[in-house]
N, C-alpha and C positions, 0 to 999 in steps of 0.2 A: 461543577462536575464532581465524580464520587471515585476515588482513588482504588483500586484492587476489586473493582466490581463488575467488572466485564464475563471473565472467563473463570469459573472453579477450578484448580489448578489440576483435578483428576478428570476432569472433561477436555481441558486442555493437550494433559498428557495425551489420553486415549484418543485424542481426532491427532495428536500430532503422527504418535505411532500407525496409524491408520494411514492417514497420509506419505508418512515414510514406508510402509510395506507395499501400498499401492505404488508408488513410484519404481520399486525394485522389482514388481513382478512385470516390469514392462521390457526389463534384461533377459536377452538370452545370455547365458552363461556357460563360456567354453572353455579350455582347458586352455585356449588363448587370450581369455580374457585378464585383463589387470584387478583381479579382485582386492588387491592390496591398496592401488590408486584410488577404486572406485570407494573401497569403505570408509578410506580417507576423506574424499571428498565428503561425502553422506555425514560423516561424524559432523563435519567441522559445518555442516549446513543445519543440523538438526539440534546441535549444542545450544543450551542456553545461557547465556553466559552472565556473570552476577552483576548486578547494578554496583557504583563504582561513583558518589559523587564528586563532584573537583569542589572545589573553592567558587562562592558567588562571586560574579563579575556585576557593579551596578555601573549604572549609568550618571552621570551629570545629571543634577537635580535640574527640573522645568519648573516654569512656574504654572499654577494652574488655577481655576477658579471651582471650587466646591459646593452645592449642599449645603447646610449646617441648619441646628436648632439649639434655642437658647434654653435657660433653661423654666422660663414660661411656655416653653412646646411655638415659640416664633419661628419659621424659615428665614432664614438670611444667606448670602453669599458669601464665602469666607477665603481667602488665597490660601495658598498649601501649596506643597512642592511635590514632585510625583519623580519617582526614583524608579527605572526599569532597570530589576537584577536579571539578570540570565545566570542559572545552575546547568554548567555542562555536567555531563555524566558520559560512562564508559559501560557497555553492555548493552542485555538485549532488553529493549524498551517495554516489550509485551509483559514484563512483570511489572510494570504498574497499572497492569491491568486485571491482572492475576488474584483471584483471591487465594489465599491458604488455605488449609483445615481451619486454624482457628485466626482471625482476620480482625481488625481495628478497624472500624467503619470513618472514614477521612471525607471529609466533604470542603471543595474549594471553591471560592468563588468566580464572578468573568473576570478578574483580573489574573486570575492563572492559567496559561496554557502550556500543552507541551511541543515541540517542535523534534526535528529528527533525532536530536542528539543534546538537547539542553533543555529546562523548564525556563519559562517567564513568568518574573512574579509583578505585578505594580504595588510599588511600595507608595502610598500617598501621608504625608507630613506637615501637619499645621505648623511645626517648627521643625529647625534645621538641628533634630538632636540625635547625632550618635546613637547613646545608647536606646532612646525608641526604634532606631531601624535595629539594629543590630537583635532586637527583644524579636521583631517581625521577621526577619529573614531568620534567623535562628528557628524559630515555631515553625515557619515552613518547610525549611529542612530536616525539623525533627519528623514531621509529618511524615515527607518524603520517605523516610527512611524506618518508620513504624514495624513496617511488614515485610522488610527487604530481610530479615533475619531468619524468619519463617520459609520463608520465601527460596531463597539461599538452600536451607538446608533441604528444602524439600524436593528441589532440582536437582541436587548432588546424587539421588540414587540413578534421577535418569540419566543427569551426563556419564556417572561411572558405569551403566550399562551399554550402555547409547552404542558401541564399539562391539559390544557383542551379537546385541540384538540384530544388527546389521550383518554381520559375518553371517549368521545363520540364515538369515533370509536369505542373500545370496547362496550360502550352502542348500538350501532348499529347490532355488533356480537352478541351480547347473545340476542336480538331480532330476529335476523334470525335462532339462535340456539333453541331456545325456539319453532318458526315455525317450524322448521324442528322439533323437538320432538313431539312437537304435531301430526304431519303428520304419523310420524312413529306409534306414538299410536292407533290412528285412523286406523289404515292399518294392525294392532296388527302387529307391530315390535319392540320388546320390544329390551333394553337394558342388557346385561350381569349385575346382579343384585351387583355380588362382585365386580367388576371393570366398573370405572366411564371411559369409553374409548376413550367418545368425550372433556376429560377437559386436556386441551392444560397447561403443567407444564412448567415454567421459565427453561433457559439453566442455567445449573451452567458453569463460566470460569472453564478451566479443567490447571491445575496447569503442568506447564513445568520442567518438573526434570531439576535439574543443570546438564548444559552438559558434558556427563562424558569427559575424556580426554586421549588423545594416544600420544606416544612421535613417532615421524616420525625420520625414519633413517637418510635421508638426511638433518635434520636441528636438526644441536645440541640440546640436552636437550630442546627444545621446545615443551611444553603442547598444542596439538591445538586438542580444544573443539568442538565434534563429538557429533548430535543427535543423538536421539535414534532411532534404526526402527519403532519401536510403533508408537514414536510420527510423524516422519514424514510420518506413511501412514494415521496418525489421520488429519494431513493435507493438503494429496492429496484427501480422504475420502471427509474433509469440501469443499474444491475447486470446487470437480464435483457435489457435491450435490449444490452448489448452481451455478454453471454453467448453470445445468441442469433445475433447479428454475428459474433463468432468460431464457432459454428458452423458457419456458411457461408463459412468460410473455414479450410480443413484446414491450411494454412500455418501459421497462427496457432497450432494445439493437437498437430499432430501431434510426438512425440518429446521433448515439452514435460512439464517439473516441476511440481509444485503452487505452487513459487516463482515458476515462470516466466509463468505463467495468471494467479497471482497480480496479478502485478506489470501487469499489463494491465488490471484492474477498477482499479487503486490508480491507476494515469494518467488513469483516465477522472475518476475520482472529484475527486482533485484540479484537475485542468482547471476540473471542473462549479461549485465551488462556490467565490465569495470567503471570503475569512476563514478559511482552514481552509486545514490541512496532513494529509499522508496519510504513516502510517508504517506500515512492513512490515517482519514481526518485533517489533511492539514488546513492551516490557514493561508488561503488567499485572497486577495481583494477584500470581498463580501462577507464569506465565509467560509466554513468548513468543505473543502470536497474530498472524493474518496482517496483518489489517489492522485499522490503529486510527485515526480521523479525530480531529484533534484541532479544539478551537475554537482560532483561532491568537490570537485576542485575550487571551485568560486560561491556555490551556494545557489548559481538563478536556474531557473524553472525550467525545463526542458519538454516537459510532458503533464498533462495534466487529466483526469480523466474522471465520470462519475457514472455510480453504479445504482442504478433502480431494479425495480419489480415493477410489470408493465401492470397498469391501473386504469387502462381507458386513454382516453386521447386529451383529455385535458389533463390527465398528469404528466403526459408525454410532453404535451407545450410547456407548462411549467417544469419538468426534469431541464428542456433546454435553454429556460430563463433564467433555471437555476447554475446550467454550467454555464452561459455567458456569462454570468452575474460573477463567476470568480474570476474570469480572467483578465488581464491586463493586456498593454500592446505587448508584453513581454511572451506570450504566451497564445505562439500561432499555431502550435499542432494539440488534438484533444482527440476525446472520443466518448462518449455518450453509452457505456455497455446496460444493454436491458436484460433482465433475467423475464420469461414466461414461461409459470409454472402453470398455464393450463391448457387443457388436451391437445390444442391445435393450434400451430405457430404460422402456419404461410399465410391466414384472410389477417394477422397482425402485421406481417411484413407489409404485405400489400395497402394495408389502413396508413400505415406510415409513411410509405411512399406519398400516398396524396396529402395525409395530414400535413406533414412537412413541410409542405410549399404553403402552407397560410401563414409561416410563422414570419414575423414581420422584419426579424432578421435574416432570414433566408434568401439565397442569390441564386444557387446553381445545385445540382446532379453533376457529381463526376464521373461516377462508375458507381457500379455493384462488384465489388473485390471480392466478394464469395458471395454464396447466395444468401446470406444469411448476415453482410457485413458491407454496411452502403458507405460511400463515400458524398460529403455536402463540402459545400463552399456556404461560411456565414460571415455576416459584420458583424465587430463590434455593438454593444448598443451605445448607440447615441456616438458613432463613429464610424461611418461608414465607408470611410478609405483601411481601416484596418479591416484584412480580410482572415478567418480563421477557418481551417479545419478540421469539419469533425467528423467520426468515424464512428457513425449508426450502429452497433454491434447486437446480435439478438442471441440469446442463449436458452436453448430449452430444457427447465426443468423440472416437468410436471410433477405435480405433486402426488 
């Protein structure tokens, strides 16, 4: 993987701003309204806030078997010890993702990943010496740490603006608000006198119950932590709602990656819910999926979900190979969100409905939860007493 190469830090900026003025023009703004709470909120959601490493934590050395060549160019197998350090860090993760103006090109290999709030390095050691690790884990975090200075400084105009720019948006709303009332007045369309119906209230985070827990037959006495129906249709509920919001707003989707869509459901997400954190890319099982909600209290999985562009029906079957393939018995609620960005969406809905049912993990139709958003029942592969799940989600956005 290649460190700071995802996002130019001034294409960054400008979708973030984009993003935060769209979200404000969706206020009506009254002279009741809490503009003060609300800019509040707004700041502390759009701040970026500076990378911050702690101290490596390694692990107990394992023992393992290696690779090697002599130095005739012979293969042999050779023992080695393999050390996994975890780098917690403090802030907002998306700047190691961030290129600066001027940027150190960092390239890491599969032995490093990153997870919600820490990196993983594998440290592997033909012998048990100090200062060899200490050479490697040091390099890695000078690495880390290359273009967090840049980085840093280039963020600091937008968080000290960040407070204003928002004020004025809202000062811009309650001007248009204010017109519009007026209008209404003039045209005698008055207001519901008990109810103020155009003042746009702050979202409260809605608090995630401790997941309760079930002991599965097939794995001894093991607790494995099951959301709740509630909660997970309160989160296929937020997903289509604001699917359906980028919809109607072609800014949002056009030119746009399945990263980048992505990453728009995974900000809402997190916003929505206390106790929980949202990671994109994470590692589960198999591999990488888009989004994975974690309970932040304990760390296990809650929500799991992947994000495609619809390709035909055999990338449909493999998209759902692909999200079986990451999950565990730990991880019975999901959803499958597909992006179609070509002219006509409903002969796709309806291809899916039947394609669906050939797929070999498939059990049942629950419902169609909106028209645009199916409910399945699947197994596990290669387990077909665990029943998962998943929640067909379609989003149109044509190009």
């Amino acid at each position: 993987m290649r460190l700071n190469d995802k996002y130019y830090i001034s294409s960054y900026l400008s979708d973030q701003k984009k993003q935060l003025l769209s979200e404000i023009d969706g206020y009506e703004v009254t002279d009741k309204t809490d503009v003060a709470q609300l800019t509040a909120r707004f700041v502390d959601r759009f701040t970026i806030h500076p990378i911050i490493l702690k101290d490596p934590i390694p692990s107990e050395p394992s023992e393992i078997t290696i690779d090697a060549t002599n130095f005739r160019g012979q293969s042999f197998k050779q023992k080695a010890h393999q050390i996994i350090v975890k780098v917690p860090f403090e802030g907002s993760a998306v700047l190691f993702h961030i290129k600066p103006s001027q940027c150190s090109i960092i390239h890491f290999d599969d032995s490093v990943r990153i997870e919600s709030n820490y990196w993983i390095l594998s440290v592997v050691l033909t012998e048990l010496d100090p200062d060899k690790y200490n050479t490697k884990v040091n390099k890695f975090v000078s690495d880390l740490s290359v273009n967090l200075p840049r980085l840093h400084s280039e963020i600091e105009h937008w968080n000290n603006s960040l407070e204003g720019v928002v004020l004025k948006a809202f000062e811009e709303r309650r001007k248009i608000s204010s017109k519009k009332h007026d209008f209404m007045d003039k045209i005698g369309l008055k207001l519901n006198p008990k109810a103020d119906i155009f003042t746009a209230l702050p979202v409260a985070k809605i608090i995630i119950p401790i997941p309760v827990t079930d002991t599965t037959k097939n794995i001894k006495k093991e607790q494995v932590p099951i959301l709740q129906e509630e909660v997970y249709r309160d989160i296929i509920e937020l997903l289509y709602n604001v699917g359906k919001a980028v919809e109607r707003k072609p800014s949002l989707h056009l030119k746009k990656h399945e990263e980048d869509l992505r990453d728009v459901f995974l900000l809402f997400l997190e916003t929505r819910y206390e106790a929980t954190s949202g990671v994109g890319e994470a590692f589960n099982k198999k591999g990488k999926t888009d989004i994975l909600l974690k309970y932040s209290k304990d760390g296990s999985n809650i929500f799991v979900a992947e994000c495609k562009f619809w390709k035909g029906q055999k990338k449909f079957q493999e998209g759902i190979d692909q999200l079986l393939g990451y999950l565990t018995h730990r991880d019975s609620k999901t959803a499958l969100i597909i992006f179609v960005d070509l002219k006509e969406i409903k002969s796709i809905i309806n291809t899916i409905k039947e394609e669906i049912k050939s797929h070999p993990n498939f059990k049942r139709h629950v419902k169609d939860a909106y028209d645009s958003s199916l409910s399945y029942l699947f197994t596990l592969p290669g387990d077909i007493k665990t029943e998962v799940q998943v929640e067909v989600m379609l989003f149109h956005f044509p190009k």
